[in-house]
N, CA, C and O atoms as a printed pandas DataFrame, in Angstrom:
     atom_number atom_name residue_name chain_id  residue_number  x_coord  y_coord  z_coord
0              1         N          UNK        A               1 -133.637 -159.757  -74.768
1              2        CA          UNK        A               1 -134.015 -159.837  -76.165
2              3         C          UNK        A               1 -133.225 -160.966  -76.813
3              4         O          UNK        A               1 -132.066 -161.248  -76.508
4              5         N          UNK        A               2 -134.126 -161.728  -77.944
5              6        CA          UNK        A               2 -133.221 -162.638  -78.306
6              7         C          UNK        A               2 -133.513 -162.510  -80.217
7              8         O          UNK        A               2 -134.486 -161.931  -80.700
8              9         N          UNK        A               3 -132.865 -162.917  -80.700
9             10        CA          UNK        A               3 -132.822 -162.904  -82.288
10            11         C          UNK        A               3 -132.424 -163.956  -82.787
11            12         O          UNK        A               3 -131.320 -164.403  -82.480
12            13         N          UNK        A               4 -133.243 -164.585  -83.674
13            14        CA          UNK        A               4 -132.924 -166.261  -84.066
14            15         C          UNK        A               4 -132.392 -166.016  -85.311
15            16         O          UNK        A               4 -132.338 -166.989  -86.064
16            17         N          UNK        A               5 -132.016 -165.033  -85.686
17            18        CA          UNK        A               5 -131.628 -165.005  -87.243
18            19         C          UNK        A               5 -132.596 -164.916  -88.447
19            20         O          UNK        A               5 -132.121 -164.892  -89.582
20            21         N          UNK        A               6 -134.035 -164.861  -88.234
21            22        CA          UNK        A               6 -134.931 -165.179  -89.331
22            23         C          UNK        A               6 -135.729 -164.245  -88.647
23            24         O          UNK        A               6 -136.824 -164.758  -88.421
24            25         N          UNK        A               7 -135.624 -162.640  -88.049
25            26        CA          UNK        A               7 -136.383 -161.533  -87.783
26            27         C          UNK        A               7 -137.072 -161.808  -86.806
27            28         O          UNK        A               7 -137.780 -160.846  -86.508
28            29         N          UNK        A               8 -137.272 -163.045  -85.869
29            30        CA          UNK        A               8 -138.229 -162.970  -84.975
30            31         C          UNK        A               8 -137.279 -162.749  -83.889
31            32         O          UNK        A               8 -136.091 -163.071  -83.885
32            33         N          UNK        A               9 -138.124 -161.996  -82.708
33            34        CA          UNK        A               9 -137.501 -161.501  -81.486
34            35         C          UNK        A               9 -138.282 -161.703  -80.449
35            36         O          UNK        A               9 -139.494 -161.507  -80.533
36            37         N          UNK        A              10 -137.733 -162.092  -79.403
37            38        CA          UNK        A              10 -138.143 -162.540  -78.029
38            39         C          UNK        A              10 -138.185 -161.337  -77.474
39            40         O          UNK        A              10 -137.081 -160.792  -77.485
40            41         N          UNK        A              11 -138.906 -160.809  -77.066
41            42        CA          UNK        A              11 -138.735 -159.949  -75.800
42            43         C          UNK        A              11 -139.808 -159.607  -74.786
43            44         O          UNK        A              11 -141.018 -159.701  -74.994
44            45         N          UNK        A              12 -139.196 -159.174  -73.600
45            46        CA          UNK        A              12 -140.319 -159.147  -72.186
46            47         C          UNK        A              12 -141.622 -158.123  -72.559
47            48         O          UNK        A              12 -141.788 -157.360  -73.511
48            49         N          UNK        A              13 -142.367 -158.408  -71.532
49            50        CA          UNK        A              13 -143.340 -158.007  -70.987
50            51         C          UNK        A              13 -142.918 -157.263  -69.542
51            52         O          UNK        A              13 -142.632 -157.875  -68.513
52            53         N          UNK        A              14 -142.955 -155.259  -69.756
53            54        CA          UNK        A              14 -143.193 -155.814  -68.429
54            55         C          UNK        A              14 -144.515 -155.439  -67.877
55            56         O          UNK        A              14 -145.472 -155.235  -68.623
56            57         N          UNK        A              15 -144.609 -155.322  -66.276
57            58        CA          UNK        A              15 -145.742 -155.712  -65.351
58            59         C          UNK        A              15 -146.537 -154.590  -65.772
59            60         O          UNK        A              15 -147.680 -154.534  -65.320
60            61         N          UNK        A              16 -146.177 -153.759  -66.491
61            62        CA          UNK        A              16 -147.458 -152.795  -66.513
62            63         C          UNK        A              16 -147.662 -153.162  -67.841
63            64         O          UNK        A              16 -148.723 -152.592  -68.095
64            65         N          UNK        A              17 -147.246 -153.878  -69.061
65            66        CA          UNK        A              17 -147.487 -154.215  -70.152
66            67         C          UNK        A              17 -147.240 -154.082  -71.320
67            68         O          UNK        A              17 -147.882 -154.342  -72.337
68            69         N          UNK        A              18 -145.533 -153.337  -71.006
69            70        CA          UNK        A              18 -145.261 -152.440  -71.949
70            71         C          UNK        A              18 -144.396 -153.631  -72.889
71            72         O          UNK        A              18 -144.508 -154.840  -72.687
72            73         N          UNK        A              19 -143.744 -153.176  -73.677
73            74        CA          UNK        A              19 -142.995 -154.137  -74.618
74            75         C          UNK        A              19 -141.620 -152.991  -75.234
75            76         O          UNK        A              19 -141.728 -151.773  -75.378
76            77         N          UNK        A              20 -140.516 -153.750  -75.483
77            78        CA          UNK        A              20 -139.543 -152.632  -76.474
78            79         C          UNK        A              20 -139.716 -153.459  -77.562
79            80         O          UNK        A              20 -140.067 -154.639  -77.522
80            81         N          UNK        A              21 -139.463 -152.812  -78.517
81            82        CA          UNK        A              21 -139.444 -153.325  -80.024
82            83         C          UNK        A              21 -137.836 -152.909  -80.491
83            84         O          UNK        A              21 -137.393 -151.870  -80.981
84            85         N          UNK        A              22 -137.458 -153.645  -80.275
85            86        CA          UNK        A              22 -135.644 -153.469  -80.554
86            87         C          UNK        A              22 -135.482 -152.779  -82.111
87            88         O          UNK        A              22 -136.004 -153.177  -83.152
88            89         N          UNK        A              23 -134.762 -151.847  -81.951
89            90        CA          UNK        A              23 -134.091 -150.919  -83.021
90            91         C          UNK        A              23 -134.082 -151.304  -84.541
91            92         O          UNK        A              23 -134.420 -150.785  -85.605
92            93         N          UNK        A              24 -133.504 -152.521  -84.091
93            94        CA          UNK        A              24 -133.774 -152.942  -86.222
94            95         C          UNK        A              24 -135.044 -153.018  -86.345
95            96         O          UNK        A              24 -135.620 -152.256  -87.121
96            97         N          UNK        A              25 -135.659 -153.853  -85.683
97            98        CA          UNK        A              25 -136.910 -154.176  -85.808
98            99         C          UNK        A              25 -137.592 -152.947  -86.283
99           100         O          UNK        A              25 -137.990 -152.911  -87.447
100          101         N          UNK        A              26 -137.834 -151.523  -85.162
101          102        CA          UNK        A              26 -138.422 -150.561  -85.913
102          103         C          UNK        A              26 -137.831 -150.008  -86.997
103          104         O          UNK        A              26 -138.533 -149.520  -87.883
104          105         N          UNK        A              27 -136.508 -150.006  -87.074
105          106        CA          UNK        A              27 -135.978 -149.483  -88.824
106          107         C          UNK        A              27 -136.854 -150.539  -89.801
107          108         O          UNK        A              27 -137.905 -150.006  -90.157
108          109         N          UNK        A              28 -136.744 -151.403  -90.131
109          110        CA          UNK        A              28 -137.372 -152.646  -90.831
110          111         C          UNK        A              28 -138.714 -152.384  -91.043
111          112         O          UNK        A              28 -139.107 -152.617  -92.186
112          113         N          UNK        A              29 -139.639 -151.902  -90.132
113          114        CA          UNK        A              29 -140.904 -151.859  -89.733
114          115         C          UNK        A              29 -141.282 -150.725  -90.351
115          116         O          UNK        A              29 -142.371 -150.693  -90.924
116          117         N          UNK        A              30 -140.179 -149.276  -90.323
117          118        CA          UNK        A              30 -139.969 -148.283  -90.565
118          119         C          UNK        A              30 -141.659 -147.578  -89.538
119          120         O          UNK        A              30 -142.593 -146.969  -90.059
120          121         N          UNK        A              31 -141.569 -147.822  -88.576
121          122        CA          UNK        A              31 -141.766 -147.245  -87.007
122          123         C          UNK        A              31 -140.928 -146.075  -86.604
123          124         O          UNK        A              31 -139.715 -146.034  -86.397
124          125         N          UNK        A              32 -142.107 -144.843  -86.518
125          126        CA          UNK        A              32 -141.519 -143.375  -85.959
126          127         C          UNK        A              32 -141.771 -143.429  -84.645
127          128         O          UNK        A              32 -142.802 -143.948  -84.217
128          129         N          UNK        A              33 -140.787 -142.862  -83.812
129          130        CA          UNK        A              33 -140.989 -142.230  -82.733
130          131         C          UNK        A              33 -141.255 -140.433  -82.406
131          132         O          UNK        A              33 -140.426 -139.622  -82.822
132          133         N          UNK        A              34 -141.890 -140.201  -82.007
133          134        CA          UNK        A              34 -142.797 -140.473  -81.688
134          135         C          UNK        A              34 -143.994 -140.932  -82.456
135          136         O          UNK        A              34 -144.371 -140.089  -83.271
136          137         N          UNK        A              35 -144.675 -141.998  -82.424
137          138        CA          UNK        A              35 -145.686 -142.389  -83.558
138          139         C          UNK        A              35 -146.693 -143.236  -82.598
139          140         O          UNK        A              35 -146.964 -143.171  -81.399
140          141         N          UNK        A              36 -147.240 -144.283  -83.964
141          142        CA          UNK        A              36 -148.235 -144.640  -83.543
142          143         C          UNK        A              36 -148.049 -146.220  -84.325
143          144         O          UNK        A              36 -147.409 -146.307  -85.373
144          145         N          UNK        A              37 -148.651 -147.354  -83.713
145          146        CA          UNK        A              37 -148.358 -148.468  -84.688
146          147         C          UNK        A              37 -150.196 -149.239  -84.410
147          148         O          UNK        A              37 -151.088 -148.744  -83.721
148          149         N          UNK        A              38 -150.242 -150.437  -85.155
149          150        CA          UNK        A              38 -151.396 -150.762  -85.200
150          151         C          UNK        A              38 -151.193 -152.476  -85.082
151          152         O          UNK        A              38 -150.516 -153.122  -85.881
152          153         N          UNK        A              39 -152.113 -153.207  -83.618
153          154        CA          UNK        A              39 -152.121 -154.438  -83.531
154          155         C          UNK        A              39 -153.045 -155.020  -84.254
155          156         O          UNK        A              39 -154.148 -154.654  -84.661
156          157         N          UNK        A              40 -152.403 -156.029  -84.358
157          158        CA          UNK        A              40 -153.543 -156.445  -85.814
158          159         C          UNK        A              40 -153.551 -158.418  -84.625
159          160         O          UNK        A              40 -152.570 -159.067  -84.262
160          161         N          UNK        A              41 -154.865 -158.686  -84.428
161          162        CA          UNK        A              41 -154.982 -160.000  -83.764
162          163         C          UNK        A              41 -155.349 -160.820  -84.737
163          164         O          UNK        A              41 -156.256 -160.660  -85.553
164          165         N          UNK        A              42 -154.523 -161.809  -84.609
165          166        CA          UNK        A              42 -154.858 -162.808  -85.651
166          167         C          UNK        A              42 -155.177 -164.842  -84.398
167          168         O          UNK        A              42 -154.516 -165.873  -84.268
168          169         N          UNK        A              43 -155.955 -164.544  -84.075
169          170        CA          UNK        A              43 -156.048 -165.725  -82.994
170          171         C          UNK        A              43 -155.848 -165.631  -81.970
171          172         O          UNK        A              43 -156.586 -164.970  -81.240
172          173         N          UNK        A              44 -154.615 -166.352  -81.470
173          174        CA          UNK        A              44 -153.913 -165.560  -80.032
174          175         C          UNK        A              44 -152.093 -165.137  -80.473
175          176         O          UNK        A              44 -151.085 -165.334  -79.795
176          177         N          UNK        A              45 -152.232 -164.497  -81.877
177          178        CA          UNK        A              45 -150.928 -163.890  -82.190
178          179         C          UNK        A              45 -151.286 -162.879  -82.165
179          180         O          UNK        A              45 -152.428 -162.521  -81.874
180          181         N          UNK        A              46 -150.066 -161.982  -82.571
181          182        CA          UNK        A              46 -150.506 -160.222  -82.583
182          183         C          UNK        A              46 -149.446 -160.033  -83.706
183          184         O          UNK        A              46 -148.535 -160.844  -83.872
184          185         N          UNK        A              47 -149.625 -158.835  -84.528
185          186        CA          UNK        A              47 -148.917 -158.833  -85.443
186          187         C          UNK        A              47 -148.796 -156.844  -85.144
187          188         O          UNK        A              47 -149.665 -156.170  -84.591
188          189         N          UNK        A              48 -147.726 -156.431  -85.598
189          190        CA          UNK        A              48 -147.885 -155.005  -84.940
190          191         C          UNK        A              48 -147.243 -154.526  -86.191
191          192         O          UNK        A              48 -146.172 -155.013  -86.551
192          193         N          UNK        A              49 -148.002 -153.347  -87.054
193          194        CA          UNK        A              49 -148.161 -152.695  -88.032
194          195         C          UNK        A              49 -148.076 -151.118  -87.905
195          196         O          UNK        A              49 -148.912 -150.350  -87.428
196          197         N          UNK        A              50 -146.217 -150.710  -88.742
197          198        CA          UNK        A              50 -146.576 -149.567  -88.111
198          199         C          UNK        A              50 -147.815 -148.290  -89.282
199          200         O          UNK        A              50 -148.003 -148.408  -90.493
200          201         N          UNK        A              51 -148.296 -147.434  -88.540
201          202        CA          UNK        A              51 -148.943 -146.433  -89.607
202          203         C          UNK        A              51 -148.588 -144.958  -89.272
203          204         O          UNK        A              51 -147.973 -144.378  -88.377
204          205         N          UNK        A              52 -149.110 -144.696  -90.153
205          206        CA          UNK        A              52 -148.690 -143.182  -90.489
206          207         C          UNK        A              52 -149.506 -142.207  -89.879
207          208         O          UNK        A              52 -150.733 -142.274  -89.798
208          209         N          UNK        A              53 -148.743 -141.238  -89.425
209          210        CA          UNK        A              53 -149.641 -140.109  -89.457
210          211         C          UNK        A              53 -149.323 -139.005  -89.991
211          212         O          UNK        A              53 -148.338 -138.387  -90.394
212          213         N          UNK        A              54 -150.761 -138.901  -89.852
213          214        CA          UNK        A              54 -151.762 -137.778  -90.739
214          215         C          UNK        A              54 -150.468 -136.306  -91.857
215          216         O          UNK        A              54 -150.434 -135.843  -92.998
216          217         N          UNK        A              55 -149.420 -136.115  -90.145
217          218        CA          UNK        A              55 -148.411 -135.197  -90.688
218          219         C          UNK        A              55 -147.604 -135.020  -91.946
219          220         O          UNK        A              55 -147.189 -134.062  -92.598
220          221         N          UNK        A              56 -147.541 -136.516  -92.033
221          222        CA          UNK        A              56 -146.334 -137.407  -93.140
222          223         C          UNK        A              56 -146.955 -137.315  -94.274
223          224         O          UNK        A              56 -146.430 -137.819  -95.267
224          225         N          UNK        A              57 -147.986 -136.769  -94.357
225          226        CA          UNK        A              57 -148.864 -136.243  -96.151
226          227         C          UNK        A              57 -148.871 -134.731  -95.968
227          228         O          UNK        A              57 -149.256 -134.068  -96.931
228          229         N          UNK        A              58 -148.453 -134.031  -94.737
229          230        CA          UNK        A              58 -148.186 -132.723  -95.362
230          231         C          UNK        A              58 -147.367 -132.136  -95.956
231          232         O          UNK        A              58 -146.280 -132.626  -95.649
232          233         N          UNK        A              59 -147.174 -130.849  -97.087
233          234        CA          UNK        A              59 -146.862 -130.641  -98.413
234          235         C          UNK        A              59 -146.466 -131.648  -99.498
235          236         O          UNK        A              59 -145.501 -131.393 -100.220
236          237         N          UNK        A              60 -147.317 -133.021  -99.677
237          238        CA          UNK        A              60 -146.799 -133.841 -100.432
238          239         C          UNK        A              60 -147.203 -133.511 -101.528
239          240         O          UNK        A              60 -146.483 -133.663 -102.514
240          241         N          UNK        A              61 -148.738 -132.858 -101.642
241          242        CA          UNK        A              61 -149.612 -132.819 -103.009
242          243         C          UNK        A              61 -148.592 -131.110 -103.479
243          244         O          UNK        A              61 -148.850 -130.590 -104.564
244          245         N          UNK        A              62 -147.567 -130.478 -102.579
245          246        CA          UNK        A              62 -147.191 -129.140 -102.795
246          247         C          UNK        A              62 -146.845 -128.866 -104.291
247          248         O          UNK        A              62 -147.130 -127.787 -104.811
248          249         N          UNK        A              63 -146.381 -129.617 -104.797
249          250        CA          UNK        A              63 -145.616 -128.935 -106.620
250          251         C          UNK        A              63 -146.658 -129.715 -107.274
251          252         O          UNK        A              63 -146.380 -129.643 -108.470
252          253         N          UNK        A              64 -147.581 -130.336 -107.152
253          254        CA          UNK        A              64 -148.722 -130.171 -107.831
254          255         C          UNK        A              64 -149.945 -129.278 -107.854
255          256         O          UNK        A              64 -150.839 -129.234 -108.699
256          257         N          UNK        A              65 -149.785 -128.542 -106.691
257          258        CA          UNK        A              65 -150.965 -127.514 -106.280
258          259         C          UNK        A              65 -150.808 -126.382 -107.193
259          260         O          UNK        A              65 -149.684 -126.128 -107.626
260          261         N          UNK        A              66 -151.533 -125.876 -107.435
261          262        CA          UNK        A              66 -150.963 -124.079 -107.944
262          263         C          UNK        A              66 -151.647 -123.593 -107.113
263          264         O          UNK        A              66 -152.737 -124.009 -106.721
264          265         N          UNK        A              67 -151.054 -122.640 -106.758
265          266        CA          UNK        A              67 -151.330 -121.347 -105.651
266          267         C          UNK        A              67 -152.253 -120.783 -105.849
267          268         O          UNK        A              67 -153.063 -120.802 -104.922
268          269         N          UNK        A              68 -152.466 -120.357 -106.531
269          270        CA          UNK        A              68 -153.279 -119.655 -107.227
270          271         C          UNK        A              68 -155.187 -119.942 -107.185
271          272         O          UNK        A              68 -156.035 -119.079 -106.959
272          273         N          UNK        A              69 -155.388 -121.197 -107.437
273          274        CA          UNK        A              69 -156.240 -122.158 -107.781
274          275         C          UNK        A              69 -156.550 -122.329 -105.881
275          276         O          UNK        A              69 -157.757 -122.478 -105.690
276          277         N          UNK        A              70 -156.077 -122.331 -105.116
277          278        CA          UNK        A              70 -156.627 -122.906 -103.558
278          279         C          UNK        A              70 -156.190 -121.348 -103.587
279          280         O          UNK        A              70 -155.538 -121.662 -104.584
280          281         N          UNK        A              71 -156.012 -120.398 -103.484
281          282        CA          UNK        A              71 -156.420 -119.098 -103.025
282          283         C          UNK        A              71 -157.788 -118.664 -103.441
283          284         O          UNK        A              71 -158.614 -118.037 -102.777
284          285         N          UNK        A              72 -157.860 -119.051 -104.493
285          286        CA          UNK        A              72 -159.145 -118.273 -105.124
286          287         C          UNK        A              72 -160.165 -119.069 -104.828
287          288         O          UNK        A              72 -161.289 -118.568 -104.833
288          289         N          UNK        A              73 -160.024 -120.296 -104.549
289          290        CA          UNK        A              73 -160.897 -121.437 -103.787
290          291         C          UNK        A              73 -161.813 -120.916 -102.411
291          292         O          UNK        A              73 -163.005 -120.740 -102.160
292          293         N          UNK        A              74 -160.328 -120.767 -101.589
293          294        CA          UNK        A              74 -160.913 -120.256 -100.041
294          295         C          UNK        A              74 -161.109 -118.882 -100.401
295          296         O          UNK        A              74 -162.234 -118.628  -99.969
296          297         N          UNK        A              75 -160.749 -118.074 -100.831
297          298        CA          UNK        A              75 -161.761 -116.667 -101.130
298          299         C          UNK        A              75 -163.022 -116.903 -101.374
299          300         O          UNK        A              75 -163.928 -116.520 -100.634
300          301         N          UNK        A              76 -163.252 -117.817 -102.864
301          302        CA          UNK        A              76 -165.005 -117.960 -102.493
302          303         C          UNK        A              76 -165.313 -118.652 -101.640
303          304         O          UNK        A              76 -166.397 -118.112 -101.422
304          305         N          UNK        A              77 -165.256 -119.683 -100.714
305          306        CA          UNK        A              77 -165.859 -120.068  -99.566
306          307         C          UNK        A              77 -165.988 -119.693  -98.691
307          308         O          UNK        A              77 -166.871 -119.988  -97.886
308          309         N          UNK        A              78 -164.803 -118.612  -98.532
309          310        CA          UNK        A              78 -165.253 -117.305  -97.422
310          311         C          UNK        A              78 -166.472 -116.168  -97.717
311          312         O          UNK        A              78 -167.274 -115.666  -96.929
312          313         N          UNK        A              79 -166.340 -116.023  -98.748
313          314        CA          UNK        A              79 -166.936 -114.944  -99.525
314          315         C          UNK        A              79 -168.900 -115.828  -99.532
315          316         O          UNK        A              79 -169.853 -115.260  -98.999
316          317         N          UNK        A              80 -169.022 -117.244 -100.266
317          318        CA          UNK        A              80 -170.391 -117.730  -99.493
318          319         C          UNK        A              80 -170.580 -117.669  -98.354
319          320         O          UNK        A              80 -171.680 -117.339  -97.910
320          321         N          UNK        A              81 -169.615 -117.955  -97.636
321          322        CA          UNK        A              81 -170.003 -118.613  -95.590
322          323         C          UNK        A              81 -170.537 -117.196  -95.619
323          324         O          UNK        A              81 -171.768 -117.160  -95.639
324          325         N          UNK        A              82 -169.732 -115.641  -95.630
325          326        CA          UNK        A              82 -170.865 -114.781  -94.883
326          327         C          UNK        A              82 -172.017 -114.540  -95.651
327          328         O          UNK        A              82 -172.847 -113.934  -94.974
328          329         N          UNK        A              83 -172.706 -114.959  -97.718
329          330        CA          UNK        A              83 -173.485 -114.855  -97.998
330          331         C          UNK        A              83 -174.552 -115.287  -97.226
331          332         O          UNK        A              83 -175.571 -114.598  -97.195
332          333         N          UNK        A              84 -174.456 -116.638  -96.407
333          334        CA          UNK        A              84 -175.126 -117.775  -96.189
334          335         C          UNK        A              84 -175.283 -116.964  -94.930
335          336         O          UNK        A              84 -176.120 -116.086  -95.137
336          337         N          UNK        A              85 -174.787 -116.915  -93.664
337          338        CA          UNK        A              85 -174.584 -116.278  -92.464
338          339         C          UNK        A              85 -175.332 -114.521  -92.725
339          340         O          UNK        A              85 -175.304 -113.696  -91.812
């Protein structure tokens, strides 16, 4: 691995195609492990974008929800599904 001082980093390939993405780099990137990231081709560069998952929005909407309001929600949609059925 090499580091020129201005965030870009050298690093191998190996034979099966794998790559490391050195440690700052994913702090910086803010890249989870276990996760998922996204190549983005721009010609014959690659630019690697990390994204989120799906998990990292669960209980976010929580102290805006009222309880109350999504209970009584899925009660009636249970309560149609066997009208319908």
């Amino acid at each position: 691995m090499y580091y020129d001082g201005f965030m870009n980093y050298l690093v191998s390939v190996s034979s099966r195609g794998l790559i490391y993405i050195p440690k700052e780099a994913q702090k910086k990137a803010k890249i989870k492990k276990p996760g998922k990231v996204e190549l983005i081709m721009d010609g014959n560069e690659i630019r690697i974008k990390a994204v989120k998952d799906i998990m990292d929005f669960a209980g976010i909407g929580k102290k805006y929800a009222k309880f109350e309001y999504w209970k009584n929600f899925r009660d009636r949609m249970e309560k149609e599904y066997e009208d319908v059925s």
